[in-house]
C-alpha positions in Angstrom: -69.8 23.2 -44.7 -67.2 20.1 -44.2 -67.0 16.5 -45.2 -64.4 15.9 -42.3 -66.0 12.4 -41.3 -64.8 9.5 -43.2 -67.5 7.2 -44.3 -67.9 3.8 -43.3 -66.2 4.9 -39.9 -67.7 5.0 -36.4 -67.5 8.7 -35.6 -69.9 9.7 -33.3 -67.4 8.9 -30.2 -70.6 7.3 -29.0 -70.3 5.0 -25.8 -71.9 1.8 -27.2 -72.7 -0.1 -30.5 -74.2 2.5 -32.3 -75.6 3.1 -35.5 -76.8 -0.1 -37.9 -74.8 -0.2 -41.3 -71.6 1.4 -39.9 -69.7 -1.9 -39.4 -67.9 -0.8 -36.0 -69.2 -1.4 -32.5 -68.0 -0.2 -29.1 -68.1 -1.9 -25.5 -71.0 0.5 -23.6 -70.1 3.0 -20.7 -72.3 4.9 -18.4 -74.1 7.0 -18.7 -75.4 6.5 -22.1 -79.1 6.7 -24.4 -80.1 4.7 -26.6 -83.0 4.1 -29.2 -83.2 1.2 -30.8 -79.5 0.3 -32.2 -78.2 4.2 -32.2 -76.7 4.9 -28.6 -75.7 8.1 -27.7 -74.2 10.4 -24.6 -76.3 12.8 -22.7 -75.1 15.7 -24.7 -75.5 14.4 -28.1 -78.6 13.1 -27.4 -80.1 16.7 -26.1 -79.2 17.9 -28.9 -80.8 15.5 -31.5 -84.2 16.4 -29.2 -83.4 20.0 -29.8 -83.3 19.5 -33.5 -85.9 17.1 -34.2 -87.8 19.6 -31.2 -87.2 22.9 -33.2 -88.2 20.9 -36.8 -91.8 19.5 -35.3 -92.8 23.4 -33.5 -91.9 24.9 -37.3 -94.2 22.2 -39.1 -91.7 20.5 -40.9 -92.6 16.8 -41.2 -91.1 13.6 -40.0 -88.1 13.6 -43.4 -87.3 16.8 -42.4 -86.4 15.9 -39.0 -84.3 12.7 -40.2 -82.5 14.9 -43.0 -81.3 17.2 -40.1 -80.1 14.4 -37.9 -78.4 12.6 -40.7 -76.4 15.8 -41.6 -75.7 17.1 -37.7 -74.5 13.5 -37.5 -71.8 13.7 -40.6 -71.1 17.2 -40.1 -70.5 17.1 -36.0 -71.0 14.2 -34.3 -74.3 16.2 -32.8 -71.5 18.0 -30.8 -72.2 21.8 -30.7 -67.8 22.4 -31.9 -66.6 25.7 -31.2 -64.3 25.0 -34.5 -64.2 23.7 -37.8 -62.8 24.0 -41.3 -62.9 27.7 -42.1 -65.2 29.2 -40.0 -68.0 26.4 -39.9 -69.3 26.2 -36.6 -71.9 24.1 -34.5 -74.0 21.1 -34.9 -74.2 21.8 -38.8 -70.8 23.1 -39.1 -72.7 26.1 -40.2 -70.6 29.3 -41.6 -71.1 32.2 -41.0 -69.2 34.1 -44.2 -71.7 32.3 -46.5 -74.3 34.1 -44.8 -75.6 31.5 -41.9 -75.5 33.7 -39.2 -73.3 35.4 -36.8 -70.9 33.1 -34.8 -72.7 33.2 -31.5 -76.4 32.5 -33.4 -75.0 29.2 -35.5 -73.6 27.8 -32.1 -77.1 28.4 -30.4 -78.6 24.4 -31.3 -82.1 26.3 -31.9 -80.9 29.4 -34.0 -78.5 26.6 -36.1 -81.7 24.0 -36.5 -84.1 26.6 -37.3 -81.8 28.2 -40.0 -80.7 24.4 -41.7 -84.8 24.1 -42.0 -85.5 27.2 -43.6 -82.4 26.6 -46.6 -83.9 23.2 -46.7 -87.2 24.6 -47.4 -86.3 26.5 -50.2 -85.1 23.5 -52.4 -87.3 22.7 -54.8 -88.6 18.9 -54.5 -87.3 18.3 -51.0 -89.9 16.3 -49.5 -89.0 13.2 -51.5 -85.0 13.7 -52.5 -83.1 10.5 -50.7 -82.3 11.7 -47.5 -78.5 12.0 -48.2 -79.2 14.2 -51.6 -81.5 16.5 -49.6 -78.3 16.8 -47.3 -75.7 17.5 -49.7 -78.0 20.4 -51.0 -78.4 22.4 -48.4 -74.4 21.5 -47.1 -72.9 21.7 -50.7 -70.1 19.5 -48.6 -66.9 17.9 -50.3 -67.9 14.6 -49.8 -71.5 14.7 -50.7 -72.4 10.9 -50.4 -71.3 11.0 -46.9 -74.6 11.7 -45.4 -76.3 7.9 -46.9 -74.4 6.3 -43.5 -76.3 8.0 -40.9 -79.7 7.5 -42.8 -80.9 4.1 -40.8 -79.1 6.3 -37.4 -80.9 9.3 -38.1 -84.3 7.5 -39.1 -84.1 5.8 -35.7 -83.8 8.7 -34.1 -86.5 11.3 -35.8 -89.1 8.1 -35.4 -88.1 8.2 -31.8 -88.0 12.2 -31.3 -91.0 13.0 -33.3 -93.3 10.4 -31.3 -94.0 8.4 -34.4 -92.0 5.3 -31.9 -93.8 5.4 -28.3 -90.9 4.9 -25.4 -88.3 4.1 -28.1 -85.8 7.2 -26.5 -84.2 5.8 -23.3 -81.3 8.0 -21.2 -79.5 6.1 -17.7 -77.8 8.5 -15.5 -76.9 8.9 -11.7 -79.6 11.7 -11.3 -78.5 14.8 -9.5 -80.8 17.7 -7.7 -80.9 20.9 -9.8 -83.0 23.7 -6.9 -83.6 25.5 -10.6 -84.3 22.8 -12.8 -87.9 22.7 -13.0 -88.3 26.3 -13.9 -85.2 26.1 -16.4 -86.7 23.4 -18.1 -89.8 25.1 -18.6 -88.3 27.9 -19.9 -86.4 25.6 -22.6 -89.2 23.7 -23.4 -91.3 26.8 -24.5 -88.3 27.7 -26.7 -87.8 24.5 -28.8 -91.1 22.8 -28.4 -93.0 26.5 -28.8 -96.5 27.9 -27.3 -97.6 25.7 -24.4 -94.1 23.9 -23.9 -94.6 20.8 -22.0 -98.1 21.1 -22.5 -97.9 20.4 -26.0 -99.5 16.9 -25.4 -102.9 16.9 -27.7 -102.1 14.0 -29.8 -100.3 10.3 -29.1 -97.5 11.7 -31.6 -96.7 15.0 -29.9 -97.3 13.3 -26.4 -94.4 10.8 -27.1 -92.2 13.6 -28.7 -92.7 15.8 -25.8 -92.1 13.0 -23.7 -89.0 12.1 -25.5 -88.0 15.5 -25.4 -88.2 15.3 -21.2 -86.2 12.4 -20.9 -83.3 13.8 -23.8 -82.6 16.9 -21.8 -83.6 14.9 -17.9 -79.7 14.9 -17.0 -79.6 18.4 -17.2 -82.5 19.7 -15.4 -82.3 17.1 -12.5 -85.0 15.6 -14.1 -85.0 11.4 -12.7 -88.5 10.2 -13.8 -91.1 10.5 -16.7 -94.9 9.1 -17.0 -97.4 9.1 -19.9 -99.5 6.5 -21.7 -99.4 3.8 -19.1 -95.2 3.8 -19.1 -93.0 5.5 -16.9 -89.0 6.0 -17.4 -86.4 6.4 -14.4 -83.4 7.9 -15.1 -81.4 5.4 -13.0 -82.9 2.1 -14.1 -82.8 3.8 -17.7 -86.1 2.2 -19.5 -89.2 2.8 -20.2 -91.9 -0.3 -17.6 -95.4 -0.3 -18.1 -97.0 1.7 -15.5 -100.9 1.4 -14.9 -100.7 4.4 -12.7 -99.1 6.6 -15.7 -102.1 8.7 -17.4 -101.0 12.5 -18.9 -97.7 13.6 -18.8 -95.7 14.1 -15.7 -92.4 14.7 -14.6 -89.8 15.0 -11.2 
């Protein structure tokens, strides 16, 4: 693993003010997501669904998912790099010498998630370590306070992914036809959300992750609107309205 971030820095290369307790703040650009403070591109935010996405369909619970997103944050920017110090590579700068995995597998967002879950697993006491001490021992990283600054970010975020926030994950985007998307983005969903995919709906929690999950990863299966719970979200007005149409889940 690396400490290549400096602390106290905004590093994200986010396109808006992002990220309460990091002191720095950017003028926003389009096309952007946001949840409350933390704002995000399209590809960083798909792939903070796919982790938070990959920690809910393995049971881990709620700190879990925020320890994950704190350390993808420090180690990556949630940027799936084709590089790093060494030979660490992907979202968790993940190596594959010290056993992680073969190249290809720790650049696979679902394959790297899965495998930063099962070291983090395995420490004893895990559940209630500070999220940035939980970080630094499954990283072992130079710099192992560095993880404490994405804490609020990363919080924000698994609240948001997880479903324990309703509507708090917003993307805006031009949206684009995709002929393919709607079967792609079945296929995906299966994958990271697990058996039943988007179906995976049976309480308010998993509803709004699911739902979350659709609008993360809208951009790139042409997806432009989402319903549930009496909301619906449009890709080009880029919020969540109430909706008294809006019942189960649905999607175009």
């Amino acid at each position: 693993m690396r400490a290549r971030l400096a602390a106290g820095g905004l590093v994200l290369g986010l396109s808006a003010t992002v990220l309460a307790g990091c002191g720095t703040s950017q003028v926003a650009t389009y096309p952007t997501c946001t949840s409350g403070a933390v704002t995000l591109d399209l590809d960083q935010a798909a792939n903070a669904a796919t982790i938070a996405a990959v920690g809910k369909r393995i049971g881990m619970p709620n700190h879990a998912v925020t320890v994950a997103l704190a350390t993808a944050l420090q180690e990556s920017k949630l940027r799936n790099l084709d590089y790093g110090d060494r030979d660490s590579l992907g979202l968790f700068q993940q190596r594959p010498s010290q056993g992680w995995g073969t190249s290809a597998q720790v650049r696979d967002p679902v394959y790297a998630a899965k495998a930063f879950y099962g070291h983090l697993r395995r420490i004893p006491g895990w559940r209630t370590l500070p999220v940035t001490v939980a970080a630094q021992k499954v990283q072992h990283s130079g710099a192992p306070g560095a993880y404490a600054q994405w804490e609020d970010a990363s919080r924000q975020l698994a609240r948001a992914l997880t479903g324990e926030l309703a509507a708090a994950l917003t993307c805006q985007f031009t949206p684009a036809p995709k002929p393919s998307g709607g079967v792609l983005v079945q296929q995906r969903a299966t994958v990271e959300l697990g058996p039943g995919g988007l179906g995976r709906t049976a309480s308010a929690p998993q509803t709004w992750s699911t739902a979350s999950w659709l609008v993360a990863h809208a951009s790139s299966y042409g997806i432009s609107t989402v319903s549930v719970a009496g909301r619906t979200w449009t890709a080009k007005r880029g919020s969540w309205k109430p909706d008294p149409r809006a019942a189960g889940l649905v999607w175009s």
